[in-house]
MIMARVEX-532935 format. One line per 4 residues: number of its first residue (from 0); for each residue x, z, y of C-alpha. Coordinates in steps of 0.001 Angstrom, whole numbers, m for minus. Layout:
! MIMARVEX-532935
NUM = X,Z,Y; ...
//
This chain:
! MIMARVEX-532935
0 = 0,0,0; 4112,m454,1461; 5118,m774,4777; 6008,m2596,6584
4 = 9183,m3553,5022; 12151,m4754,6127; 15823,m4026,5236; 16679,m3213,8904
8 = 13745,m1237,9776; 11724,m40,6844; 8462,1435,5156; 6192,m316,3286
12 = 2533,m652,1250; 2818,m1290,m2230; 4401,m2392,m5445; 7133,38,m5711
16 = 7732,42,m9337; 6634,3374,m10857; 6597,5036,m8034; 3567,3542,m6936
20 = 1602,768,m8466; 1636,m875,m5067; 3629,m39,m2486; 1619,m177,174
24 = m1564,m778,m1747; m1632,m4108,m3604; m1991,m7906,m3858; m3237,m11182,m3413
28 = m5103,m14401,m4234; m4332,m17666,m2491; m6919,m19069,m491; m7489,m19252,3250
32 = m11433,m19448,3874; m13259,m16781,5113; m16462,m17830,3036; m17300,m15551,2
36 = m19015,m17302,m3042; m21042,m16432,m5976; m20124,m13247,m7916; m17727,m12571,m5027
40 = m20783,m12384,m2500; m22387,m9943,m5061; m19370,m7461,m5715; m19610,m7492,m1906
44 = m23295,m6172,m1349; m22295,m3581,m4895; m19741,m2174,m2266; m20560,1095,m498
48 = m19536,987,3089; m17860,3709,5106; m20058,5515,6874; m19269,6554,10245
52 = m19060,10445,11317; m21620,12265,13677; m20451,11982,17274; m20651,15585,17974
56 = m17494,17333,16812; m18478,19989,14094; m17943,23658,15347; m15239,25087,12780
60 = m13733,22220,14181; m13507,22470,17447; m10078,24989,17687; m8340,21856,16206
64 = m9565,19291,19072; m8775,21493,21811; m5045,22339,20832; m2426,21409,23529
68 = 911,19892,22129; 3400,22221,23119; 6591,19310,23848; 10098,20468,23141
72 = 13670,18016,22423; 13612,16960,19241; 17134,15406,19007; 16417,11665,19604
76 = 17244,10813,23350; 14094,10124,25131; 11295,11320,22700; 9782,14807,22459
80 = 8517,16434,19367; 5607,18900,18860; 3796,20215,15671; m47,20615,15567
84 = m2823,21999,13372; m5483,20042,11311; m7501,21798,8428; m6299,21219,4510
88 = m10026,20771,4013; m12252,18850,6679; m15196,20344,3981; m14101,23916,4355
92 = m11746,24809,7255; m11627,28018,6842; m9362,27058,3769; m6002,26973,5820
96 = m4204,24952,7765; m1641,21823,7422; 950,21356,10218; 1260,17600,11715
100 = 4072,16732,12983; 4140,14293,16215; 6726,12533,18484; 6254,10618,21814
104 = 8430,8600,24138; 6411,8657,27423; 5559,5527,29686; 8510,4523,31138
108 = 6458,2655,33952; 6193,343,36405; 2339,m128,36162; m716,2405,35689
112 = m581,4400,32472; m2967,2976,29600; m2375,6089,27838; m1393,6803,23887
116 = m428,4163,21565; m43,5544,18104; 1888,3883,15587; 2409,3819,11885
120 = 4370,1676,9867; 2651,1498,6461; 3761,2678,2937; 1523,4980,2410
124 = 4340,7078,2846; 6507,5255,5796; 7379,8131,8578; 5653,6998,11577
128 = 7973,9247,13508; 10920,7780,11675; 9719,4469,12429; 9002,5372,16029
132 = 12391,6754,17070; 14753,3859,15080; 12500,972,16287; 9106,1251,18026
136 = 10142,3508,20735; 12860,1303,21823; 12316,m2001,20107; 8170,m2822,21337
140 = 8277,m4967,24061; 9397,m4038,27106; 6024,m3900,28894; 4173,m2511,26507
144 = 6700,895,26434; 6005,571,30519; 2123,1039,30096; 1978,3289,27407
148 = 3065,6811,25820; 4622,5620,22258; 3478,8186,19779; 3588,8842,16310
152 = 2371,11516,13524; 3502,11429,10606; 257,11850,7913; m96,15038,5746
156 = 2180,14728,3117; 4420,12757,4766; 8228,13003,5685; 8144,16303,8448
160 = 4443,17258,7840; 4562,19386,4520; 6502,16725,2589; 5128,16106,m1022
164 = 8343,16560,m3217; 8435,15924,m7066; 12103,14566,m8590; 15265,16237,m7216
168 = 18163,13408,m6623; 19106,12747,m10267; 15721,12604,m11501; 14502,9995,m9199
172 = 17796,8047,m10714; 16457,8731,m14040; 13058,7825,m12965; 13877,4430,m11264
176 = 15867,3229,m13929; 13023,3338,m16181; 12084,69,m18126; 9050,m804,m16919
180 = 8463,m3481,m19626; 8977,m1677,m22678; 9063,m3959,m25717; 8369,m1283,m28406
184 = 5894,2363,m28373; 9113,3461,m28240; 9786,2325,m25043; 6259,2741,m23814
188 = 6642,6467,m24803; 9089,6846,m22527; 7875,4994,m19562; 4425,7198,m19869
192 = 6198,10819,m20483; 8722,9420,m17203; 5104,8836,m15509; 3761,12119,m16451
196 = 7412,13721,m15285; 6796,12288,m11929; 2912,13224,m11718; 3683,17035,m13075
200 = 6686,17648,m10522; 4188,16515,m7227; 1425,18795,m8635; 3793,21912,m9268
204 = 5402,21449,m5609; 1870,21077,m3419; m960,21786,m6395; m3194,22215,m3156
208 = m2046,19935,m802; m2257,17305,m3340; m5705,17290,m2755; m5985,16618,590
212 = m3502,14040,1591; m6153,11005,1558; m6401,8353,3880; m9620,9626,5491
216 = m8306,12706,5722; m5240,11196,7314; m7937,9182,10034; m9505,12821,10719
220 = m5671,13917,11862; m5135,11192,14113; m8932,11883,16119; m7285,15632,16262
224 = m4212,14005,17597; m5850,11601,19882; m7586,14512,21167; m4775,16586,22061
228 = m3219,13823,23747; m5890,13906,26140; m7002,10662,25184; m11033,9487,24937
232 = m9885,6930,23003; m7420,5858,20142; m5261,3049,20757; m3250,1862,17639
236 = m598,m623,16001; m884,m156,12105; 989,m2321,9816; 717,m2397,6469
240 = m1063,664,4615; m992,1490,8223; m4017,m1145,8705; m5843,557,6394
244 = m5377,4010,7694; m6668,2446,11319; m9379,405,9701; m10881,3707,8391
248 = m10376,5771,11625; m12322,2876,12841; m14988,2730,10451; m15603,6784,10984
252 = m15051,7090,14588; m16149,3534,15761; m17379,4952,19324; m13697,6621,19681
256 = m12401,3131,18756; m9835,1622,21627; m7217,m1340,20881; m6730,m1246,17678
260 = m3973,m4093,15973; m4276,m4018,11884; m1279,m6277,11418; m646,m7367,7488
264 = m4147,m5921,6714; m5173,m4364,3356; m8420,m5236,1865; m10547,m1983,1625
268 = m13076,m3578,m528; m10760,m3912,m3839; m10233,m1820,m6424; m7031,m524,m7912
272 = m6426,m3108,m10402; m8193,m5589,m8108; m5412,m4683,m5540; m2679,m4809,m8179
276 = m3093,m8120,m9084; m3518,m9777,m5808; m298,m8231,m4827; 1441,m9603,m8007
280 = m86,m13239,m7034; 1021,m12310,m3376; 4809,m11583,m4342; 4537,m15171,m6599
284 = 4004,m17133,m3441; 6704,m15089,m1894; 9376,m15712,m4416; 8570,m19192,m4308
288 = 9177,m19556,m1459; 12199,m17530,m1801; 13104,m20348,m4677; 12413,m23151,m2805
292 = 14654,m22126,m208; 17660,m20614,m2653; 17925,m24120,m4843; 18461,m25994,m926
296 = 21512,m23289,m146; 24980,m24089,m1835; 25373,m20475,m3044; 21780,m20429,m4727
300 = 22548,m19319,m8432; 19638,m19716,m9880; 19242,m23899,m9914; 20152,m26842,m7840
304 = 18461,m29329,m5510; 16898,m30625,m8367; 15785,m26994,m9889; 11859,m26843,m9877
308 = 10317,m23527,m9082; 8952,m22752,m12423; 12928,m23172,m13702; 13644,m20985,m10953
312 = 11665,m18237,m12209; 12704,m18987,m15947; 16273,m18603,m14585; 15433,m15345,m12710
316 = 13680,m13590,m16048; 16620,m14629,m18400; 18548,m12578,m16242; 16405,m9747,m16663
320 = 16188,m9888,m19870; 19928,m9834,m20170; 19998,m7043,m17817; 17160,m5372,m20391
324 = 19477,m5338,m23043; 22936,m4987,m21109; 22907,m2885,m17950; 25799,m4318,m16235
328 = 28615,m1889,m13561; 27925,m1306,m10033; 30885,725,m8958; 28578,3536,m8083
332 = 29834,7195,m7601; 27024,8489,m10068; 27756,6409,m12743; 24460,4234,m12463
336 = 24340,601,m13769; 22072,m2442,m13163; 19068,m2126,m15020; 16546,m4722,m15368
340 = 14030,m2317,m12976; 16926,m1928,m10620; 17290,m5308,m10016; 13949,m6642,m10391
344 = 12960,m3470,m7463; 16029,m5398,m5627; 14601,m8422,m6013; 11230,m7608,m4454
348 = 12354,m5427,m1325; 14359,m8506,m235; 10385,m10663,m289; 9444,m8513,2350
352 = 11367,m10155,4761; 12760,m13826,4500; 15880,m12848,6686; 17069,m10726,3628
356 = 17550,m13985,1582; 20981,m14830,2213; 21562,m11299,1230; 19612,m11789,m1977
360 = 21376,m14528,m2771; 24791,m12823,m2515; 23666,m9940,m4522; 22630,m12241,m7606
364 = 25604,m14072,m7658; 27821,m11314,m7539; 25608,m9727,m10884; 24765,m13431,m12673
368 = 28346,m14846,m11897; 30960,m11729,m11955; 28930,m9331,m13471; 28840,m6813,m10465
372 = 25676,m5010,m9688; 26272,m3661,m6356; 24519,m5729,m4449; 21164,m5471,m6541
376 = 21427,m1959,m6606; 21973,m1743,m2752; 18438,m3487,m1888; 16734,m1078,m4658
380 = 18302,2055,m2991; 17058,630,408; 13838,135,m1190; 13643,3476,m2756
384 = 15339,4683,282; 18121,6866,m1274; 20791,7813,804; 24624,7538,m531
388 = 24500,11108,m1501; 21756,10700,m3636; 19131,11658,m1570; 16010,10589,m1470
392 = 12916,10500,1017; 9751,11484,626; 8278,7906,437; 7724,7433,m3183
396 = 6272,10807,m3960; 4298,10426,m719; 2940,6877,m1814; 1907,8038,m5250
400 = m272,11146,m4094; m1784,9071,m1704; m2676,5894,m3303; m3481,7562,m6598
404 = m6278,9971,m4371; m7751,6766,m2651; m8759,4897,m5788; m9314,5872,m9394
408 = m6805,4780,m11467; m5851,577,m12698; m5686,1497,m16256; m6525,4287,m17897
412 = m4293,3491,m21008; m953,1630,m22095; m3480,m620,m24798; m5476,m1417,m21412
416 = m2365,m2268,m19675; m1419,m4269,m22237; m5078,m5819,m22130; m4003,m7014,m18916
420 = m860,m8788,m19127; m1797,m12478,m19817; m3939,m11973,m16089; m1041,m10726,m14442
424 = 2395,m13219,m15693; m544,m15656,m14724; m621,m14270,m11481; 3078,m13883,m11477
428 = 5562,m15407,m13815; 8623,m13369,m13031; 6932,m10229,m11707; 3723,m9700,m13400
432 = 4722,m7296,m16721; 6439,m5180,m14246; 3540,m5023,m11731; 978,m4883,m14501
436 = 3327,m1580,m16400; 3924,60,m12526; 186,281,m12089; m1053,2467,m15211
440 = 1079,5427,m12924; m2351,6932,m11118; m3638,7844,m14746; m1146,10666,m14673
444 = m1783,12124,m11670; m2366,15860,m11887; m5687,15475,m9302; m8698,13413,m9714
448 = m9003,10224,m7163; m11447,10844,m3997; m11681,8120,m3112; m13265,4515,m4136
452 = m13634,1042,m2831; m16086,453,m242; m15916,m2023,2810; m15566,m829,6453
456 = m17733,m2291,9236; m16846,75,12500; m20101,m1259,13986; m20172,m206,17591
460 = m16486,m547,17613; m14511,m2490,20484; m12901,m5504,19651; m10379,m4846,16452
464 = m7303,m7388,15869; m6797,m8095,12240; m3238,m9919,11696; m2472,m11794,8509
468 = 659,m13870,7552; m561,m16916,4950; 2807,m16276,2522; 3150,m12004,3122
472 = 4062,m10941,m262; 2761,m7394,170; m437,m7968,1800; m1657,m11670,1153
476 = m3206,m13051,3852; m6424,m13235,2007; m6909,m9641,2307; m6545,m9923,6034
480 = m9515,m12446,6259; m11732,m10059,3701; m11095,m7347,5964; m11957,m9187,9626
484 = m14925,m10504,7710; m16370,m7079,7013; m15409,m5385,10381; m18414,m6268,13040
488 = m16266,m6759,16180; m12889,m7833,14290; m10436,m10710,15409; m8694,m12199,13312
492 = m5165,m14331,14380; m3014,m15654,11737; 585,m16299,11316; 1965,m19380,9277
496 = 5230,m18170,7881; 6844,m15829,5461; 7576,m12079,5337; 5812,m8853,5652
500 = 3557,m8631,8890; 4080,m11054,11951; 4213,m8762,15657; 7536,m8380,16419
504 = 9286,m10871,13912; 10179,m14214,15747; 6715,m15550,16756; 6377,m15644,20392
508 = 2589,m16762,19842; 2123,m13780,17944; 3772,m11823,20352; 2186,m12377,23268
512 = m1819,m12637,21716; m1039,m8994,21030; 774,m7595,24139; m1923,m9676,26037
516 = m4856,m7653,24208; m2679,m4186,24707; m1907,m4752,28060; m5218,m6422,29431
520 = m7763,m5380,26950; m8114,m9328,26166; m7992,m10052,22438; m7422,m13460,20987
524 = m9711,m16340,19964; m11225,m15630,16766; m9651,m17777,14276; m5972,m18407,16947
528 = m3240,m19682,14603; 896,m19458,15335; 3649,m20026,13302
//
């Protein structure tokens, strides 16, 4: 569910082997029309929708909406840091409290003040704050840092507010070199007890938070937020998962709605394995473009000019297979070699962003031609984001707890998993075992799912811009036209091109549709196109 993603600046939605069925959430089809057809149009009116909120805020909750953000230095030069209070349980507040934690780098001016802009770059499990104080705070454009205070929270659960923690350091090495195609019950044995490892060590570190850490509990924080800002209404750039946490903010407080940009938008509609699949299909028409591209370069080693796709692909899962049976060196301190997870987890985090290609590139000639993992098993540590001491971040254990508490589980079962497979190597060739093995995760999960499908209108709400890129790997661009067809006052502005989300990422079209409806109010034409 995997956010946004990219090497330099990174979070992401969604297929994060094991660790999450989908990083951010999931998926993909192909397609580009917004009409919905036959049994498609029916699964739509089976949906439930999100219902909005009552206006009035509840009593027991007022104490949260009237705190005042006590700023202090938080370390990063020009932003300030504060920490405030939201219930565990919206249903009984009296339950206790969870501490949010929130950064801001204020309007830096000329021009009036437009107030907040909250950020959040996807995953679920991307620090907002993270994200805010490496990039956002000092990489949005220029006049858009002028007109508005940058803020972020990170979301219960979530990097500094009560991090969910469940594998020390050499676990989480264990854990990510787990096959995820096991070719034997042996081998599925041991991917399900590493799955129920994983699931047992979040529920014995936050047994009650683990309940509450779902995204509509994560869209109650942000109206507490908004409120303590002093704002009447939210203003928002969500990318990735991060769409899907403003689409349901949206959806409950629709009159409390401001400008609101949902860029690489998640389909709330879908179901887990619905989700799963699409994503697999949506990382297909990434890596082929990938291939495409790699067989033109002179240091491509997986074909020539003459290489077809398909070949390409063939190439790429011979190499994985080799890697299944012989885990090649890597040089690294703790001993760990290039396992076919490694590198096929390497493989994917370079999709998210087409600029990482000449880096992927390098990285499988170096293991194909001279039997050196490093480079593989540099983009999987970026992906997984472990630090050279071994650290990890919360992100994975994060994106688990939530995504396995907004849906019920893809498969209940290894025999339904394995049900599944011909559906998704259809979708995708080279990545579809993996995807199909990463989802059956969720059935582990120490906590019962919340959560379910259901589509979000936001009637009432102001104009919403929905962003979709026609070859994202993580979110296919699909989902992005589902999800401006079901919101009433949604916009939706594509991007023809590659890569994970479009603002910010080379399209000056893009660009300026979105600082023009931030700045102005002004969203684009329904339907506007850029590449």
């Amino acid at each position: 569910m995997h956010t946004r993603r990219t090497l330099h600046r990174r979070t992401r939605t969604a297929a994060t082997l094991l660790a999450a069925a989908a990083l951010l959430v999931s998926g993909c089809s192909s397609g580009s029309t917004t009409s919905t057809t036959g049994s498609a149009k029916s699964a739509a009116k089976e949906t439930a929708t999100l219902a909005a909120l009552p206006r009035a805020t509840p009593a027991a909750l007022t104490p949260y909406y009237e705190q005042k953000p006590k700023w202090r230095d938080c370390g990063a030069p020009g932003f300030q840091c504060a920490t405030l209070k939201a219930p565990l349980d919206y249903a009984d507040p009296s339950a206790g409290d969870i501490r949010l934690a929130v950064s801001r780098k204020k309007a830096t001016g000329p021009g009036e003040r437009l107030g907040s802009l909250l950020i959040n770059p996807g995953g679920p499990g991307g620090s907002a704050i993270g994200y805010l104080q490496a990039y956002a705070g000092i990489g949005y454009p220029a006049e858009v840092r002028a007109r508005y205070d940058m803020v972020a929270v990170d979301p219960r659960g979530v990097a500094r507010s009560e991090p969910v923690e469940c594998l020390d350091g050499p676990e989480m090495d264990t854990y990510t070199q787990t096959d995820v195609t096991p070719d034997d019950a042996k081998e599925t044995d041991t991917l399900v007890a590493a799955y129920r490892k994983f699931a047992e060590g979040c529920g014995a570190d936050a047994p009650k938070l683990l309940r509450h850490v779902s995204t509509v509990e994560a869209a109650r924080d942000m109206d507490i937020v908004r409120a303590a800002l002093g704002d009447e209404k939210l203003n928002y750039v969500g990318a990735s998962y991060g769409t899907f946490l403003g689409a349901t903010y949206a959806g409950l407080f629709p009159d409390r709605t401001g400008r609101l940009v949902l860029d690489g938008a998640l389909d709330p509609s879908l179901s887990a394995r619905q989700l799963n699949i699409e994503q697999t299909a949506g990382f297909d028409t990434a890596f082929t473009a990938f291939a495409k591209d790699c067989v033109r370069q002179s240091d491509c080693p997986l074909g020539g000019r003459n290489t077809g796709v398909e070949q390409v692909g063939e190439n790429l899962k011979e190499f994985f297979a080799e890697l299944d049976a012989r885990p090649i060196p890597t040089g690294d301190t703790a001993g760990r070699r290039l396992t076919e997870s490694l590198a096929t987890t390497g493989v994917i985090a370079a999709m998210y962003d087409e600029g990482a290609w000449p880096r992927l590139r390098a990285a499988l000639t170096a293991a194909m031609k001279k039997n050196d993992g490093a480079g593989l098993l540099a983009l999987s540590d970026s992906y997984y984001e472990r630090d050279a001491k071994g650290d990890y971040a919360n992100l994975m254990f994060a994106n688990a707890a939530v995504n396995c508490l907004d849906l019920p589980p893809a498969f209940t079962s290894p025999d339904q998993v394995r049900g599944a497979l011909p559906d998704f190597e259809k979708a995708s060739p080279v990545f579809g075992e993996s995807f199909a093995w990463a989802a059956l995760n969720c059935e582990y999960w120490p906590v019962g799912a919340t959560g379910k499908p259901q589509r979000i209108e936001a009637k009432g709400a102001a104009p919403i811009v929905v962003v979709g890129t026609t070859r994202d790997p993580a979110t296919p661009y699909r989902w992005a036209e589902s999800l401006a067809d079901q919101l009433s006052s949604a916009r939706l502005l594509t991007y023809e091109g590659d890569g994970h989300t479009a603002y910010g990422r080379g399209s000056d079209c893009i660009d300026s549709a979105i600082n023009t409806y931030l700045l102005r109010g002004t969203p684009p034409t329904n339907g506007k196109r850029c590449s």
